[in-house]
C-alpha angles and dihedrals in degrees: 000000000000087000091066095044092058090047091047087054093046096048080052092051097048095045093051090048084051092053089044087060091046097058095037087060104057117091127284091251091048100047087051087043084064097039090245110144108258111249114230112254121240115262127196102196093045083052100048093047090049085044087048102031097030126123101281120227 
């Protein structure tokens, strides 16, 4: 029985990362519409400078 346990919190765990997507998805203005915190957008610029300027190994 423990088997199952672990796949039913799995199957919990994927279906609220894919709502989380979702949500993450949807415009700024709606996103603050439904009170959900407004993901940050994806900027390129802001990426290549971390790639560039970012702690080396």
């Amino acid at each position: 029985m423990s088997m199952f346990n672990s796949l039913g919190r799995f199957r919990a765990a994927m279906k609220n990362a894919q709502a989380v997507r979702a949500m993450n998805s949807l415009s700024p203005e709606i996103q603050k519409d439904i009170g959900w915190p407004v993901s940050p957008r994806i900027d390129a610029q802001a990426n290549l400078t971390r790639l560039i300027l970012g702690s080396g190994r």
